[in-house]
C-alpha positions as CSV (number, residue, x, y, z in Angstrom):
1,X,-3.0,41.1,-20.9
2,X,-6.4,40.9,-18.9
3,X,-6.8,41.8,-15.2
4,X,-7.1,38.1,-14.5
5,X,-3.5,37.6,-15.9
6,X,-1.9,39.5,-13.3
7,X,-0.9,40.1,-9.7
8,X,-1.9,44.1,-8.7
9,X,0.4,45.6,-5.9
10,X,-1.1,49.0,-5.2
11,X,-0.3,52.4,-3.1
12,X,-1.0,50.6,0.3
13,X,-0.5,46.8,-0.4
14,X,-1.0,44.2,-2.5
15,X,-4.1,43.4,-4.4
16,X,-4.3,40.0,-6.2
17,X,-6.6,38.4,-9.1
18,X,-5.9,34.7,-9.1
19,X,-9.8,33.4,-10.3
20,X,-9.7,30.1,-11.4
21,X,-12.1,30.1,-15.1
22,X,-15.8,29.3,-12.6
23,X,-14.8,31.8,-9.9
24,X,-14.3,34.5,-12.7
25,X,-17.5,34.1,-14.6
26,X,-19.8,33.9,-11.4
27,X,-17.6,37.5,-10.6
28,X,-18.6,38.4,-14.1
29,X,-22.5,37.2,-13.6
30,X,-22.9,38.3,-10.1
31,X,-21.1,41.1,-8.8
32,X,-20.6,41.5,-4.8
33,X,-22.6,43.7,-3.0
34,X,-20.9,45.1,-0.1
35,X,-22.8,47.6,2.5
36,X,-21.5,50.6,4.3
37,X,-19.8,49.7,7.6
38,X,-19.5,46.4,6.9
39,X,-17.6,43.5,9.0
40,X,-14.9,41.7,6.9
41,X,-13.8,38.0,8.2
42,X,-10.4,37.5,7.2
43,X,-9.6,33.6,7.2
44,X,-6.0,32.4,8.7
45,X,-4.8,29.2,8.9
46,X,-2.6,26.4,7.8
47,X,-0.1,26.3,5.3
48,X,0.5,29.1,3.0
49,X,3.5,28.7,-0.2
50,X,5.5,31.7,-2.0
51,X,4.1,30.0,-5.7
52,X,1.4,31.7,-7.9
53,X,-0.8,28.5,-7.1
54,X,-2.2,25.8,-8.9
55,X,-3.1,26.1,-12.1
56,X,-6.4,25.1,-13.2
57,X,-6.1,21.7,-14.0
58,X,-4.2,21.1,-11.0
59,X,-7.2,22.6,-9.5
60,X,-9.2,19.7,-10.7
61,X,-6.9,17.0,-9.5
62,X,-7.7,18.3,-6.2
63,X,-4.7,20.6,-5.3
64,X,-5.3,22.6,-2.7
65,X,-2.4,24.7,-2.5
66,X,-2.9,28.3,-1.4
67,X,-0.2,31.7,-2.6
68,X,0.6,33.7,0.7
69,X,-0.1,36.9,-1.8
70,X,-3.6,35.6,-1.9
71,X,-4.1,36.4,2.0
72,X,-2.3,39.2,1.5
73,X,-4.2,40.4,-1.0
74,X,-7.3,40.2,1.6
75,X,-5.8,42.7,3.8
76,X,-5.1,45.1,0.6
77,X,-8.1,45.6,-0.6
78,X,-10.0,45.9,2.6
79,X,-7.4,48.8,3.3
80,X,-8.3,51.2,0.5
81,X,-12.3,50.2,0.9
82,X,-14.2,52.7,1.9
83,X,-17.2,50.3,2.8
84,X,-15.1,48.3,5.6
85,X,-15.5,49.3,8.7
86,X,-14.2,46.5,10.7
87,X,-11.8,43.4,9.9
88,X,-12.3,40.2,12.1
89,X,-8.9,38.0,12.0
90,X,-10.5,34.4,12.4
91,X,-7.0,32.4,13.2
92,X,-6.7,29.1,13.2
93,X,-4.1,27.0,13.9
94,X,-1.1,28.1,11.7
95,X,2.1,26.5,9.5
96,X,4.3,29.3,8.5
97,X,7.2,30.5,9.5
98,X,8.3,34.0,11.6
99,X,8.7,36.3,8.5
100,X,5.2,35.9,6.9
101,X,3.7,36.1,10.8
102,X,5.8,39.2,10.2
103,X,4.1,40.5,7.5
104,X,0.5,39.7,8.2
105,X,1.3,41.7,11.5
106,X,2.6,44.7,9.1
107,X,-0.7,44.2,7.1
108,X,-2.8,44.6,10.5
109,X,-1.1,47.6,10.9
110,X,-1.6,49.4,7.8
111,X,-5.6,48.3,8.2
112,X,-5.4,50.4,11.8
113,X,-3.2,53.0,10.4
114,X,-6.4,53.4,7.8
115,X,-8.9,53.7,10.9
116,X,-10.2,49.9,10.4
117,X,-11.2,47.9,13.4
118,X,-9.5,44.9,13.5
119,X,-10.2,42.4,16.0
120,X,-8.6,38.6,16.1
121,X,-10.8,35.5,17.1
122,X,-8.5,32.9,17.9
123,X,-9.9,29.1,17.9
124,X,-6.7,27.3,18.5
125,X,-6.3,24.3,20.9
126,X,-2.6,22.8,21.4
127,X,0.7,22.8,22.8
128,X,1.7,26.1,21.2
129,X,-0.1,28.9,19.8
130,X,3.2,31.5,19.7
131,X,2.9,32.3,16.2
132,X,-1.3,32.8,16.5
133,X,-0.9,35.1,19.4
134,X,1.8,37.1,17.9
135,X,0.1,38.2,15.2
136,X,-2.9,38.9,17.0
137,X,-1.7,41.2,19.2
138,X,-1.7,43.4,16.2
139,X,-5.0,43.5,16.2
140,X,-7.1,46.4,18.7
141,X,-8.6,43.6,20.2
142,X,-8.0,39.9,20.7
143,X,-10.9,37.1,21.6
144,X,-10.8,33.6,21.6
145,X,-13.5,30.5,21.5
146,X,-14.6,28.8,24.4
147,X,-12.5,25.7,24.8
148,X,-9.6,27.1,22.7
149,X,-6.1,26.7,24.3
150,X,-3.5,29.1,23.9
151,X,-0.9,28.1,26.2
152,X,1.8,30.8,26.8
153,X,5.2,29.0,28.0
154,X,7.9,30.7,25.9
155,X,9.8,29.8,23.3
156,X,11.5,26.2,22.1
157,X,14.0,25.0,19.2
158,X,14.8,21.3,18.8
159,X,17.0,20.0,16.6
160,X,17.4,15.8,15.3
161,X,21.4,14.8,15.0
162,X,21.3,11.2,13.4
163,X,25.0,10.3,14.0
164,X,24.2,7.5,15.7
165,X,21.4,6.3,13.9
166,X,23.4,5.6,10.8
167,X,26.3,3.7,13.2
168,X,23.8,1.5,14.1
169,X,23.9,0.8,10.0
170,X,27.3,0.9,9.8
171,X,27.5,4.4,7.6
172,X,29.7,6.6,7.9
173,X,30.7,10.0,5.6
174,X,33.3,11.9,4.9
175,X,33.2,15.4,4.9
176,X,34.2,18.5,4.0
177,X,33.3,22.1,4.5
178,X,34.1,26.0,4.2
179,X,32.5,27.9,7.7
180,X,32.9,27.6,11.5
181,X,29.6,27.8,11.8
182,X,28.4,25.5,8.3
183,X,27.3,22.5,10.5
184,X,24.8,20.8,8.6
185,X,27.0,18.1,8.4
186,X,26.4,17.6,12.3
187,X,22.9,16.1,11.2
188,X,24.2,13.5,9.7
189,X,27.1,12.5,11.3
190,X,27.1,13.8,14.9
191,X,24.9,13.3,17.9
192,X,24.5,16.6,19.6
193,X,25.6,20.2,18.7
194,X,29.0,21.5,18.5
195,X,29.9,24.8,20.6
196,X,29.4,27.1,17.4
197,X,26.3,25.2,16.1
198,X,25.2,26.1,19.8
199,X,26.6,29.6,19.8
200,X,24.4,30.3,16.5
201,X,21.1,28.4,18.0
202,X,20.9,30.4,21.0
203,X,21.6,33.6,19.1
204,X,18.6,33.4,16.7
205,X,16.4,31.7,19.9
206,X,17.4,35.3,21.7
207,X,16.5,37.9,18.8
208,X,13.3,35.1,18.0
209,X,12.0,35.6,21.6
210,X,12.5,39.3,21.7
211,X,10.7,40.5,18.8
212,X,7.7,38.1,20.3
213,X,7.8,39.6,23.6
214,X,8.1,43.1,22.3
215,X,5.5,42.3,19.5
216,X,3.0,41.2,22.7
217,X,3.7,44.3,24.7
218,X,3.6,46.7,21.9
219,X,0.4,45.4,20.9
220,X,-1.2,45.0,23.8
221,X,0.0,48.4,25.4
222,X,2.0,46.4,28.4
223,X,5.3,46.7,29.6
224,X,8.3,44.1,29.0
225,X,8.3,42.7,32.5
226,X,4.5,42.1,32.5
227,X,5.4,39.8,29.5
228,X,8.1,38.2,30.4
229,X,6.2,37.2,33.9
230,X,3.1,35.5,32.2
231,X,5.7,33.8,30.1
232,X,7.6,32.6,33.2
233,X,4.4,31.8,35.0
234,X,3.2,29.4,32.6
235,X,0.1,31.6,32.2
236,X,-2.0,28.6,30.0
237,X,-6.0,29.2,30.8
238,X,-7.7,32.1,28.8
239,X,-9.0,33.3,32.0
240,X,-5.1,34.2,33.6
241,X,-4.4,35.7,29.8
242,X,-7.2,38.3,29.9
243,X,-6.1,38.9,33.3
244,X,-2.8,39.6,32.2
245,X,-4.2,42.1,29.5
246,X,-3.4,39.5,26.3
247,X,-6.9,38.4,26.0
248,X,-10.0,41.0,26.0
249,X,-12.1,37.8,26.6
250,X,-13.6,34.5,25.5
251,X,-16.7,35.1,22.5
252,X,-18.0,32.4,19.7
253,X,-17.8,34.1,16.7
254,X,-21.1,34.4,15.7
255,X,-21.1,36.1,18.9
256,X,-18.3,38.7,18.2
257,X,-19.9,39.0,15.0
258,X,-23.4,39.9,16.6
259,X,-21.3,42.9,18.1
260,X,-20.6,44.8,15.0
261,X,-24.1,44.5,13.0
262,X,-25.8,42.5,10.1
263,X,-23.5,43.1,7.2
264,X,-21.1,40.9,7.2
265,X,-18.8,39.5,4.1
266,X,-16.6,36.3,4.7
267,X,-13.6,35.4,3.6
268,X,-14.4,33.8,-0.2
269,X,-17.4,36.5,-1.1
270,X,-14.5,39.5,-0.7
271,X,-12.3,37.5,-2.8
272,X,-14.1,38.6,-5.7
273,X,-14.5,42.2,-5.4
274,X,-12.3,43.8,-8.4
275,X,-9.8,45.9,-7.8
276,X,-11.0,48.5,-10.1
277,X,-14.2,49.0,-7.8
278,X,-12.1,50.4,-5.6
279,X,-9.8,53.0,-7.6
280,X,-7.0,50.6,-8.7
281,X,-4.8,52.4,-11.7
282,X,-1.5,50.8,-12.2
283,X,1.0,53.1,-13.6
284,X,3.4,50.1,-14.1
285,X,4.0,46.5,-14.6
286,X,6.5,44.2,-12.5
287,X,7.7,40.9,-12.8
288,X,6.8,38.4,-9.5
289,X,9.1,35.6,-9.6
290,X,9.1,33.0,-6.7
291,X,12.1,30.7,-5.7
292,X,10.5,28.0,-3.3
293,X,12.5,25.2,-2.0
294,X,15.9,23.5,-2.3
295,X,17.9,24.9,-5.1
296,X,18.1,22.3,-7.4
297,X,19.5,22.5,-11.1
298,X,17.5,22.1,-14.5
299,X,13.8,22.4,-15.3
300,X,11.2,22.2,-12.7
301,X,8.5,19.6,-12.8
302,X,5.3,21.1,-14.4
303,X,3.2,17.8,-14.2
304,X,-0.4,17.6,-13.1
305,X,0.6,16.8,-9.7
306,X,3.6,18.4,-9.0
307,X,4.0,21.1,-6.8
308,X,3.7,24.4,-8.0
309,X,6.2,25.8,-5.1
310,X,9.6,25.5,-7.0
311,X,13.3,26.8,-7.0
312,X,14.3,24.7,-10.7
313,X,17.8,26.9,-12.1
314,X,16.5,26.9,-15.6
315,X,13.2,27.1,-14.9
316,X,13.9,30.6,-12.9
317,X,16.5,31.6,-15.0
318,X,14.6,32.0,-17.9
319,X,11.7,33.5,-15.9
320,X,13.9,36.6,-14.8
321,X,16.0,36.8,-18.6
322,X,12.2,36.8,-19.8
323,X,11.2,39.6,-17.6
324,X,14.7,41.6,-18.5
325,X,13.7,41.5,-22.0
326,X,9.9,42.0,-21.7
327,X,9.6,46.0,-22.6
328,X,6.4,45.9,-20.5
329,X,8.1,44.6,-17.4
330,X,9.8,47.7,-15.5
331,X,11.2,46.2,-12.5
332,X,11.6,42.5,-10.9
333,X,10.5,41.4,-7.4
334,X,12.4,38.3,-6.7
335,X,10.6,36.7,-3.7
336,X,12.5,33.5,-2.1
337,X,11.6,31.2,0.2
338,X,14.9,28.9,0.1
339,X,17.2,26.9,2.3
340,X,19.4,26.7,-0.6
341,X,20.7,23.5,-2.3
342,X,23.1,22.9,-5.5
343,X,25.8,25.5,-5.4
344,X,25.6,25.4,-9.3
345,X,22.4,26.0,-9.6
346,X,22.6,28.5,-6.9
347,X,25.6,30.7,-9.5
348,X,23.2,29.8,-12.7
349,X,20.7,32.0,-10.9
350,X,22.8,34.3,-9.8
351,X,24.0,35.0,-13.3
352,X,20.7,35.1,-14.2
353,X,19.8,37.9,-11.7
354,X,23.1,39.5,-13.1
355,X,22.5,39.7,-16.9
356,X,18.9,40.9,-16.2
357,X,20.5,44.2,-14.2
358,X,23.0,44.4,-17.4
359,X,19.9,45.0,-19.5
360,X,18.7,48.0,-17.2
361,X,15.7,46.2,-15.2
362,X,16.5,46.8,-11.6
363,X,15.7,43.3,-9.7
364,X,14.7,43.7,-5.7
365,X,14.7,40.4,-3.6
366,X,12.3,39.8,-0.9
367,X,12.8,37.1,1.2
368,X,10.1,35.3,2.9
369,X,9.9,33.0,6.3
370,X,13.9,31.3,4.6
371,X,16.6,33.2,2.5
372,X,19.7,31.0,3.6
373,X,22.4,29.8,1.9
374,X,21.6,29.3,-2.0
375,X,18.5,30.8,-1.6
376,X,20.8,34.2,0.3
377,X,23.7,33.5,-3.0
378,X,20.8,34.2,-5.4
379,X,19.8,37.0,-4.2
380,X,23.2,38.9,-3.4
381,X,23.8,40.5,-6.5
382,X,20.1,41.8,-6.7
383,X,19.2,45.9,-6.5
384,X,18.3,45.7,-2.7
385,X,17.6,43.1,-0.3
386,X,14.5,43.3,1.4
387,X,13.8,40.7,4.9
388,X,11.5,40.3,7.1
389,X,12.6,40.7,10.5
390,X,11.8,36.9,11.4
391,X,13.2,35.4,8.2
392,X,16.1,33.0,8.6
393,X,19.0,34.5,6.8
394,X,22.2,34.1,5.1
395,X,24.5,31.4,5.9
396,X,27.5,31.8,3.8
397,X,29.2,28.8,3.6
398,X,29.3,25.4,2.0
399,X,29.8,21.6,2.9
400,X,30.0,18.1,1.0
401,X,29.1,15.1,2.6
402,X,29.9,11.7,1.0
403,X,28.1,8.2,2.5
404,X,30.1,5.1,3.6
405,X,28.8,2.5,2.9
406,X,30.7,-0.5,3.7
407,X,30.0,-0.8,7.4
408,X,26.3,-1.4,6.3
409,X,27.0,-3.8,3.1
410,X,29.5,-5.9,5.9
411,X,26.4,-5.8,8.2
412,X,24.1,-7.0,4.9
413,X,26.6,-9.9,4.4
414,X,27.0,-8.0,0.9
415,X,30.6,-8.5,-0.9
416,X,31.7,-5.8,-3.3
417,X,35.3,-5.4,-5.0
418,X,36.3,-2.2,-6.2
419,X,38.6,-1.3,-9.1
420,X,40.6,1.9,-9.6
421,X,42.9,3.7,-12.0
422,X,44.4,7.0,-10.9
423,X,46.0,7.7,-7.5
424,X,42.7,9.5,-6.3
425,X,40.2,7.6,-8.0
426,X,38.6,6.2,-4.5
427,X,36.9,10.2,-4.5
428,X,34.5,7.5,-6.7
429,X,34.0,4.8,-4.4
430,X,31.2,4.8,-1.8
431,X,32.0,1.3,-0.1
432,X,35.3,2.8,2.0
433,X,36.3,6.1,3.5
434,X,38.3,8.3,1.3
435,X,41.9,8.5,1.6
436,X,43.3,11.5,3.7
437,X,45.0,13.1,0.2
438,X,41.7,12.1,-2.1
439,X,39.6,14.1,1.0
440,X,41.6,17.1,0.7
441,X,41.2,17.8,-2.6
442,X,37.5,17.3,-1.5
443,X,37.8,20.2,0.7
444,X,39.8,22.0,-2.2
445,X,36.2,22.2,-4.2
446,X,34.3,23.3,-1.3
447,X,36.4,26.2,-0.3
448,X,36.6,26.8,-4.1
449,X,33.4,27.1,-3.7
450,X,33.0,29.1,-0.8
451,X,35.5,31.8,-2.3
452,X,32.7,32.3,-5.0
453,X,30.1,32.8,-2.8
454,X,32.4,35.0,-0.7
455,X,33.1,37.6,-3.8
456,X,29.4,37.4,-5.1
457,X,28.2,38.9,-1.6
458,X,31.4,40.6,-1.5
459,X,30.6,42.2,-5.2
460,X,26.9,42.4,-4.7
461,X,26.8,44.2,-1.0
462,X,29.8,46.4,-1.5
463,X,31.7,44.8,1.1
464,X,35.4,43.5,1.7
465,X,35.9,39.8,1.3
466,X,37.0,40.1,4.7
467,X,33.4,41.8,6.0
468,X,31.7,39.2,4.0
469,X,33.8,36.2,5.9
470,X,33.2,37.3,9.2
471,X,29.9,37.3,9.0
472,X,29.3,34.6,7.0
473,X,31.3,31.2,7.8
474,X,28.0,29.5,7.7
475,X,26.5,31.4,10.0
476,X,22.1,31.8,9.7
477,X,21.1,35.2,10.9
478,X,17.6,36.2,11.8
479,X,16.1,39.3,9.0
480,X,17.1,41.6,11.9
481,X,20.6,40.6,12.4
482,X,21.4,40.1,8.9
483,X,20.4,44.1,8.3
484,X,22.7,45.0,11.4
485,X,25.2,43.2,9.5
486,X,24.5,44.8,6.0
487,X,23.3,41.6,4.0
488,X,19.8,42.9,4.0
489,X,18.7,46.8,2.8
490,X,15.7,46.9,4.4
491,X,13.6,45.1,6.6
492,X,10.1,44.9,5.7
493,X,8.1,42.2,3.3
494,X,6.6,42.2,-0.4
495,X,4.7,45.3,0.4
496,X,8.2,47.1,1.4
497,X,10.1,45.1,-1.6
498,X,7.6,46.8,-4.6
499,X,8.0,50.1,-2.8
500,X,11.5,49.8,-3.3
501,X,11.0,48.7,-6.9
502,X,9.2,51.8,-7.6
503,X,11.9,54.0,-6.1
504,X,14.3,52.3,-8.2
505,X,12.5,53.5,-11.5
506,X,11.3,56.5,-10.3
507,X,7.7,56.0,-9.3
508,X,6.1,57.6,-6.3
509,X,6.2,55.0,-3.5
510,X,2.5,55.3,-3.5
511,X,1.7,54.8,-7.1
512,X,-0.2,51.4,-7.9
513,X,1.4,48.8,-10.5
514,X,0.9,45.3,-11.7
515,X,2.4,42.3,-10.6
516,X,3.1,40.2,-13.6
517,X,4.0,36.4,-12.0
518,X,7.2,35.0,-14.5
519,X,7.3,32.4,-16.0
520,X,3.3,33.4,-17.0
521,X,0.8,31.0,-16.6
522,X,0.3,28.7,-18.9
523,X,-3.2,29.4,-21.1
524,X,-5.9,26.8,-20.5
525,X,-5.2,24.9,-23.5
526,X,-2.2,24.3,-22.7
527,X,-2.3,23.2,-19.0
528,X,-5.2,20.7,-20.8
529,X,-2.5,19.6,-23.1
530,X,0.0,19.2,-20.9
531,X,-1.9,16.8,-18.8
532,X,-3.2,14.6,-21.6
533,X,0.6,14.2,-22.4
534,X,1.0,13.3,-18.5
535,X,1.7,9.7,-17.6
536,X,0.8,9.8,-13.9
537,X,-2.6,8.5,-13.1
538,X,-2.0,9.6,-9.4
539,X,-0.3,12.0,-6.4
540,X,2.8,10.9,-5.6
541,X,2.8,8.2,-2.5
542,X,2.7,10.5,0.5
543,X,6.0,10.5,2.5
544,X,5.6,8.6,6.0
545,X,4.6,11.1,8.5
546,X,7.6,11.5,10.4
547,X,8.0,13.9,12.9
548,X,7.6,18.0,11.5
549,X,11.6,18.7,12.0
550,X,13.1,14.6,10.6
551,X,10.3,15.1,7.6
552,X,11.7,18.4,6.3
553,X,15.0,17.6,6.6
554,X,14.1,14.6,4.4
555,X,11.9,16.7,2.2
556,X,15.0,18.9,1.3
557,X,18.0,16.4,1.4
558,X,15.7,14.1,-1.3
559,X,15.6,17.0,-3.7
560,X,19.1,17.3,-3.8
561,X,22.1,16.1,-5.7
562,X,24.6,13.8,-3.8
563,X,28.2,14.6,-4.7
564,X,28.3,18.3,-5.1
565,X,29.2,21.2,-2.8
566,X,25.7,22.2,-1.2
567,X,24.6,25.4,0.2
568,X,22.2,24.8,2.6
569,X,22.0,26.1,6.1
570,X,24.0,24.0,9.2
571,X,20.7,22.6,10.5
572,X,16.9,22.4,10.0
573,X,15.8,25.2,12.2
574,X,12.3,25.8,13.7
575,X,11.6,28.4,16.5
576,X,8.1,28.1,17.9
């Protein structure tokens, strides 16, 4: 397997190769120069997905997708060059979640810890910037443009309950569900929160807004109260920030650059420096497998257009049964990015994780900015757990939610008759509520269902079915919480995860090894054949730009089966 094939995770981070064919033969042709005491610009912005990234063809239809690894992968090999003397963090306006602002902060950490200057340039202008300025206080130093705005106000949550939106339809459901705190079904039916939904919001907005305030004062050498004052103050112009000590002042960048000499590399020249120019020897070879997105059963879409973020049960099942019986592969990171979904495919993958620890390779998950429900039941019977302190986690429970219809077919002037045979055959019908006997053996199958996901984290965490209940009943934890409450081994990200992975076979922590991404990428040839074969002569028709929370709650319900137990978490939640 070439260099080009595979991910590289060495002794202080991660180091990735993902060249598309032009990239690799201008590295080939022309090799980057890079001076003594040179100033790296680290690019940060927008959206970053847990996938390997578009293939090549999808390159060509215009995907722009870009692997979180790949940023990561800037910070590596910066560390272990010599020839860097300074790293510039040039952070724009940002769409990820608390665990990879998490990481990246553990990343500018390891870059001071190697006696590199790191200094963040902030050119953000909106209503929040919470996420920006947490990662970087990290940094020894923190600037920002002229003009930018980085309003510091605190912390918000908001969550969309569209009860009585569907009344106005005439739709109603019937539900059923295993977990005091499994309220997802509030969405849908309800019009505000319900006192645990509330309980559970305010919890993760507490531990959320701690970590922040902590992550500013730590970084910025001030106490607590200092914090917690400019937060309570409003403190919104640059000026009050610098006199606060959060800002050390307002530079262009050109004009930060001027401060640290000529040689400067950005962001796409240091992309393709090899690793082995800088001592990379991998001793090993791991598996990387990503589950992205709802949980969803059968074979993800692989089209020219489809997204290459994906959480498919067979798809990912036969990725990690490929790596267990691979001889090369030694260990596999699982790395999920999940609100759950189908509770079947959720156990599919969970056997899957299981058989490949009966054939001897140990599996380590690593859970990204979301690890709850399915996406935490496909990971419990893993080697070790590995969270970010900032990543939404667990929720053990389950709910099924059926749409009535007949209020809105009434209000369409629509007639329907319906037909049964069998005393409970209404559980078919969607034009009337069910009956109260035909809705408990509804709730039969989801607490079925709940008792399975109860002895897999029971069986998988060494815990009483008991311990488990307690602290699941749907209940979403923040990284930190969750390890208090021994569903998580570890806190720490990807970097932390292959560490563990090299414990687990007896590596030094240190030792450098190759990150393999499963299912492998498809050879040129046949990504070209694929897309001859492809009927679609187009991206999909964007979804209507709803507003960031309705649209992902849209985004994931659409992806998932109707009928079934789900495990997703009780709301859509976003901190910032």
């Amino acid at each position: 397997m070439s260099t080009t094939d595979r991910f590289h995770f060495t002794s202080l981070s991660l180091l990735l190769l993902s060249f598309c064919v032009i990239a690799c033969s201008i590295s080939d042709g022309l090799p980057v120069e890079i001076e003594q005491d040179s100033t790296l610009v680290i690019e940060l912005g927008g959206e970053y997905i847990e996938a390997p990234g578009p293939s090549v063809m999808q390159r060509l239809a215009g995907q722009e997708t870009r692997p979180f690894l790949g940023l990561l992968s800037m910070f590596s090999r910066a560390e272990r060059d010599s020839r860097i003397a300074t790293v510039v963090l040039r952070i724009q306006p940002l769409r990820i979640g608390w665990g990879k602002a998490d990481e990246i902060r553990a990343a500018i950490d390891r870059l001071r810890a190697r006696g590199i200057h790191t200094v963040a340039h902030l050119e953000i202008q909106g209503y929040s910037a919470n996420r920006e300025l947490f990662i970087a206080s990290a940094a020894d130093e923190t600037f920002v443009a002229p003009g930018a705005a980085t309003p510091l106000v605190g912390l918000a949550a908001e969550y969309l309950f569209l009860g009585g939106f569907w009344e106005q339809f005439g739709i109603e459901f019937d539900i059923a569900k295993a977990g005091r705190y499994k309220s997802a079904v509030e969405v849908y039916a309800e019009r505000g929160m319900s006192d645990a939904s509330r309980e559970m919001a305010n919890s993760l907005l507490d531990d959320t807004y701690d970590r922040f305030v902590t992550g500013l004062a730590e970084g910025r050498g001030l106490a607590r109260e200092s914090v917690v004052a400019a937060i309570d103050d409003g403190v919104i112009r640059n000026q009050q920030l610098e006199a606060v000590g959060l800002l050390d002042g307002e530079l262009h960048l050109d004009q930060l650059l001027d401060r640290f000499g000529p040689n400067v590399v950005n962001h796409s020249e240091y992309a393709l420096v090899e690793p082995e120019e800088l001592g990379f020897e991998a001793e090993a070879e791991f598996a990387l497998i990503y589950g992205s997105g709802p949980v969803v059963q059968g074979e993800a879409d692989n089209s020219l257009f489809s997204h290459p973020a994906t959480f498919a049960s067979e798809t990912i099942s036969r990725a990690i049964l490929g790596a267990a019986e691979d001889p090369a592969i030694s260990a596999i990171l699982f790395r999920i990015d999940s609100p759950g979904g189908s509770a079947l495919a959720s156990e599919l993958i969970w056997r899957a994780v299981d058989r490949a620890q009966e054939a001897g390779k140990p599996v380590i998950a690593s859970f990204s900015d979301v690890a709850a429900s399915g996406g935490y039941y496909v990971a419990s019977g893993a080697d070790g757990i590995v969270s970010d302190p900032g990543t939404l986690t667990g929720s053990i429970g389950v709910y099924a939610l059926r749409p009535v219809l007949g209020g809105l077919l009434d209000k369409l002037e629509i007639g329907i008759d319906s037909l049964t045979r069998g005393r409970h055959a209404d559980f078919l019908l969607s034009s009337k509520k069910m009956s109260p006997a035909t809705l408990a053996r509804l709730q039969t199958t989801v607490f079925d269902t709940y008792q399975i996901f109860l002895t897999r984290v029971s069986d998988g965490r060494s815990m009483s079915m008991e311990e488990v209940d307690r602290v699941g009943q749907g209940r979403v934890w923040t990284g930190r919480q969750a390890f208090e409450a021994g569903l998580v081994d570890e806190l720490g990200g990807l970097y932390t995860a292959a560490r563990r992975a090299k414990r687990a076979i007896g590596l030094d922590e240190d030792a450098d090894v190759y990150l393999v991404p499963y299912p492998r990428p498809a050879s040129f040839s046949e990504q070209l054949f694929a897309a001859l074969r492809s009927t679609a002569l187009g991206s999909p028709v964007p979804l209507f730009d709803w507003p960031e929370p309705l649209r992902g709650l849209i985004e994931m319900v659409a992806a998932l089966p109707s009928g079934s137990a789900l495990l997703i978490p009780p709301m859509l939640i976003d901190i910032r």
